[in-house]
C-alpha positions as CSV (number, residue, x, y, z in Angstrom):
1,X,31.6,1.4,33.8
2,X,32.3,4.6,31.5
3,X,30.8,5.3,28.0
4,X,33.1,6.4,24.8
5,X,32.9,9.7,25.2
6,X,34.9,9.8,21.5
7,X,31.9,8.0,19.5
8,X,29.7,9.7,17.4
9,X,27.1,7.8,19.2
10,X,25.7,10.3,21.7
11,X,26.6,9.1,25.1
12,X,22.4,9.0,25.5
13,X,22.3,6.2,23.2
14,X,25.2,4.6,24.6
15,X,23.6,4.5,27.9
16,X,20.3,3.3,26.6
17,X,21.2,0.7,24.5
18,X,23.4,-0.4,27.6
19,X,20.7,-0.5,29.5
20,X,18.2,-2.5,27.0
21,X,21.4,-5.3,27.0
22,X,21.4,-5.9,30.3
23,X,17.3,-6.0,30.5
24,X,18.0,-8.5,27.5
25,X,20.6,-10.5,29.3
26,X,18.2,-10.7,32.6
27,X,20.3,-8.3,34.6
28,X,17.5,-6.5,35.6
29,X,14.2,-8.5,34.9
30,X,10.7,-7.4,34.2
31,X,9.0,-5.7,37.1
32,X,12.6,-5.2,39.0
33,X,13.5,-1.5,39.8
34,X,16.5,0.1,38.0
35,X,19.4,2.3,39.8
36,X,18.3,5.8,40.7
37,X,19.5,8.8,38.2
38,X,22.1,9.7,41.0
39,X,23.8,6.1,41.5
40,X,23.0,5.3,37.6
41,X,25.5,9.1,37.2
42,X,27.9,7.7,39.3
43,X,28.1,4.2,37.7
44,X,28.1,5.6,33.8
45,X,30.5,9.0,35.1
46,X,27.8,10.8,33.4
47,X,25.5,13.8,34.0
48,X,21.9,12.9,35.3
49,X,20.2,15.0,32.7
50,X,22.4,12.5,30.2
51,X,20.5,9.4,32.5
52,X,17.4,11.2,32.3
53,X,17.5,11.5,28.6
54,X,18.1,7.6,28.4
55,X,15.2,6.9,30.5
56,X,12.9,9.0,29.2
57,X,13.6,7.7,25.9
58,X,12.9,3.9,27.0
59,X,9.9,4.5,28.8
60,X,8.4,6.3,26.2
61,X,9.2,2.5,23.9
62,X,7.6,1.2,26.7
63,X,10.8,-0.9,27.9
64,X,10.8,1.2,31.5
65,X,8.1,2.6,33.6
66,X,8.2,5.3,36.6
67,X,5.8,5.2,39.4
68,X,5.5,7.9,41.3
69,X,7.5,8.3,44.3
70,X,8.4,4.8,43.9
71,X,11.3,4.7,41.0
72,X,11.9,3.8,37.4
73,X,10.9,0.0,36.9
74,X,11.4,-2.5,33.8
75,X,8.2,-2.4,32.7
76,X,6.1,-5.7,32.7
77,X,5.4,-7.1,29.3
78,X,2.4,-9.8,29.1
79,X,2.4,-12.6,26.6
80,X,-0.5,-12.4,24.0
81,X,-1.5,-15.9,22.9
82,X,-4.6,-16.1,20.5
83,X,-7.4,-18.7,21.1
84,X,-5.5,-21.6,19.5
85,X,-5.7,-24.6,22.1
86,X,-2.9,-26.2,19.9
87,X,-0.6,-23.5,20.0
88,X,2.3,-24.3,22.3
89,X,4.0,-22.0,24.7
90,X,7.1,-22.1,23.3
91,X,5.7,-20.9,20.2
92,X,3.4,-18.0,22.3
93,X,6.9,-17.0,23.7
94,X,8.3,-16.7,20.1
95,X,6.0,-14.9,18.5
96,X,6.1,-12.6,21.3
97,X,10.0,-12.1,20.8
98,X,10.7,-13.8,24.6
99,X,12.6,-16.3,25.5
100,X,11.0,-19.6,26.7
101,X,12.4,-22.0,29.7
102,X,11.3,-24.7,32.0
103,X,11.5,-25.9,35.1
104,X,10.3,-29.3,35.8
105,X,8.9,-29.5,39.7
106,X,6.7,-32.5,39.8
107,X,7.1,-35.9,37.8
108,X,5.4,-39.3,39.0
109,X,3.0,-41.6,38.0
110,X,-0.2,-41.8,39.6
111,X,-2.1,-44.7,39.8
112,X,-5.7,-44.7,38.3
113,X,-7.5,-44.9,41.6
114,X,-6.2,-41.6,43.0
115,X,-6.9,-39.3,39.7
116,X,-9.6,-37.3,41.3
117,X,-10.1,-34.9,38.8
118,X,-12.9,-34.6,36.1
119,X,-12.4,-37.0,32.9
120,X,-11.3,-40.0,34.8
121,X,-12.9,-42.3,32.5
122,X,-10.6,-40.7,29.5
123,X,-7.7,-43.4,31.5
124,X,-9.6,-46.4,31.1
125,X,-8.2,-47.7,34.3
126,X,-4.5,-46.9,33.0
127,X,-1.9,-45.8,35.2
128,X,-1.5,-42.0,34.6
129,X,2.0,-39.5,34.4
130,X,1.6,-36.2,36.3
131,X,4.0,-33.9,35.2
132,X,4.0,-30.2,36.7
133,X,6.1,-27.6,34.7
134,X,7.1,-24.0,35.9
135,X,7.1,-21.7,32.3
136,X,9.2,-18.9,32.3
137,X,9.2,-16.1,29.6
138,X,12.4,-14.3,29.9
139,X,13.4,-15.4,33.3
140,X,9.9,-14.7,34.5
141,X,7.5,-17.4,36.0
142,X,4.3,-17.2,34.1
143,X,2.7,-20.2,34.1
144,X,2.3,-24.0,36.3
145,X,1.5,-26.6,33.7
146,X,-0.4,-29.6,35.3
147,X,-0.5,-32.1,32.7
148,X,-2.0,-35.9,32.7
149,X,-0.9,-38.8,30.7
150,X,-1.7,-42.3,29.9
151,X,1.4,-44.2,31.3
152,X,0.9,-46.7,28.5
153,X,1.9,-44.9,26.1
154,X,3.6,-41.7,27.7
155,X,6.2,-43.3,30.3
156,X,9.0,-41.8,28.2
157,X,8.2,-38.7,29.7
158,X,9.8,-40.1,33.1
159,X,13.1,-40.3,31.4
160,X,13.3,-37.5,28.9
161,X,14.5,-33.2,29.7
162,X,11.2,-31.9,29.3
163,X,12.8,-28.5,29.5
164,X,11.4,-27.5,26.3
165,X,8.4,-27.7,24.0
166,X,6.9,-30.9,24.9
167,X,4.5,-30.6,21.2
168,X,8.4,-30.4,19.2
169,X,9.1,-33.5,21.1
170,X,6.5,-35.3,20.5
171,X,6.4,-34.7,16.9
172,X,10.1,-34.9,16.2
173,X,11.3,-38.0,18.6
174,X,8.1,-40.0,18.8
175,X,6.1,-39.2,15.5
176,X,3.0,-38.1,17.9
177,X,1.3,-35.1,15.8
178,X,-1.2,-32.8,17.5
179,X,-4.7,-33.0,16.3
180,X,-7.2,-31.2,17.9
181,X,-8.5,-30.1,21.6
182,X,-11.3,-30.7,22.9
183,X,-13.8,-29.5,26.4
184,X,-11.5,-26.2,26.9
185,X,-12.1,-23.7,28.8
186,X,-10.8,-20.7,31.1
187,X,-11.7,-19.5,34.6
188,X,-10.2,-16.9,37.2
189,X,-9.1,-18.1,40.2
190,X,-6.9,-17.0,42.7
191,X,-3.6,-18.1,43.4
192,X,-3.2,-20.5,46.1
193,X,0.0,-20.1,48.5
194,X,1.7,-23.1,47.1
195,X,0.8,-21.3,43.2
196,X,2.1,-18.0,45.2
197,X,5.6,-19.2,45.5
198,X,6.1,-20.8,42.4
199,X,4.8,-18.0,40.2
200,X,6.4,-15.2,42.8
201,X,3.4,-13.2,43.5
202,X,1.1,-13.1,46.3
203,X,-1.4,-15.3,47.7
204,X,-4.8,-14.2,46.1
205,X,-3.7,-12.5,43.1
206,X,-5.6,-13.4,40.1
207,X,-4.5,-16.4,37.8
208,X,-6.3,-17.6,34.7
209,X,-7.5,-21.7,34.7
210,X,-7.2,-23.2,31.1
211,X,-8.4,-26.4,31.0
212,X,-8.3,-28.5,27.5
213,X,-8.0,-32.1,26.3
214,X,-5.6,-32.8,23.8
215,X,-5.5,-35.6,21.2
216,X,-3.2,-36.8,18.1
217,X,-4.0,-36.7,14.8
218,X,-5.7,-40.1,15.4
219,X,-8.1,-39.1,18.1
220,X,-6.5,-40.7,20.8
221,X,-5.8,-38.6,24.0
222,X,-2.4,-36.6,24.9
223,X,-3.0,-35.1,28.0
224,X,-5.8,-33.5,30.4
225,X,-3.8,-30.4,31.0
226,X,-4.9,-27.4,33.9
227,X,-2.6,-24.6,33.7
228,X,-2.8,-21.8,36.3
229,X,-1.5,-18.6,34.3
230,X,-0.4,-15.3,36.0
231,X,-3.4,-13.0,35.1
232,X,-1.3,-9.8,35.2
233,X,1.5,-11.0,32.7
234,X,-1.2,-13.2,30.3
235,X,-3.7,-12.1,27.8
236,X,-5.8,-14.4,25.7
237,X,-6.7,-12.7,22.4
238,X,-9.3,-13.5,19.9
239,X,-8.7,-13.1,16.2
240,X,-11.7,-14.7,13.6
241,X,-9.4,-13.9,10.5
């Protein structure tokens, strides 16, 4: 891989904005460890203190980070989502310039009797849809999404993607318009082994429990949801403007 050494773009800038493409393009993802100077020298053909400018450059924009005796990492960004129950997090990705995905790992319906969790009454004795979601924000699991539906009137959800925004499809496919949440709430808890290995951390580390209830515009119920967030890659903000 060799830089134009006959641009007037100094081969520093080359290098870095190489660099911030392939973090872009998920070559090397947040958290992962980037080549050392010397094997970074011998990819590029250029002098270290050339590589060293480059990095220097991105970690002070806060792209890369270097730990002592440890390397030069892509440094982990967290999402900032603001207090807004009905605010998706597709649209928490976006606004934080990241690129959302999903992975669907659980789908099934569940009949009445065995919903064990609190609101059972919300059902009325209807057969419920458990769907569990893996969010990613680029190529990073930060979230499991444990959402509950009334089969009556969710059972699409059996048949459709789900890889996106579930709020776009409800609105655009099914004319179901978010209206309001209601009994929210956050906790910590600590990742369980089976939360361990689906968000790629280790058993015990901190994750954040946001519980809501969501209804329509009509006050009739959406989903129970209980999403278990990574707490190092996650911040909740508040803003009362």
């Amino acid at each position: 891989m060799k830089l134009n050494t006959t641009s007037d773009i100094p081969l520093f800038e080359q290098l870095k904005n190489d660099l911030l493409e392939q973090i872009k393009k998920g070559i090397y993802i947040s958290g992962q460890q980037i080549p050392t100077e010397s094997e970074l020298s011998e990819l590029y053909h250029v002098s270290r203190i050339t590589i060293r400018r480059a990095i220097t450059e991105l970690c002070n924009e806060g792209v890369l980070i270097k730990k002592q005796g440890k390397g030069t990492f892509v440094k982990e960004r967290k999402i900032f989502r603001k207090l807004e129950h009905t605010l998706s997090f597709s649209d928490a990705c976006k606004a934080n310039q990241m690129e959302a995905s999903t992975i669907v790992t659980k789908r099934e319906v569940i009949p009445y009797e065995q919903y064990h969790l609190d609101n059972a009454e919300l059902f009325e004795g209807d057969s419920i849809v458990y769907i569990q979601r893996i969010r990613y924000a680029d190529a990073t699991p930060i979230m499991i999404e444990n959402n509950y539906y009334p089969c009556h009137k969710f059972s699409f959800l059996l048949t459709e993607p789900l890889d996106s925004s579930l709020y776009q499809l409800f609105r655009e496919k099914y004319d179901i318009y978010i209206g309001c949440s209601q009994n929210s709430y956050i906790d910590a808890v600590k990742a369980s082994t089976e939360q361990a290995n689906l968000l790629h951390i280790s058993p015990g580390d901190p994750l954040f429990l946001f519980h809501t209830e969501m209804y329509d515009i009509h006050n009739e119920l959406i989903h129970v949801g209980y999403e278990y967030i990574c707490g190092s890659k996650y911040r909740f903000c508040y803003d009362n403007s």
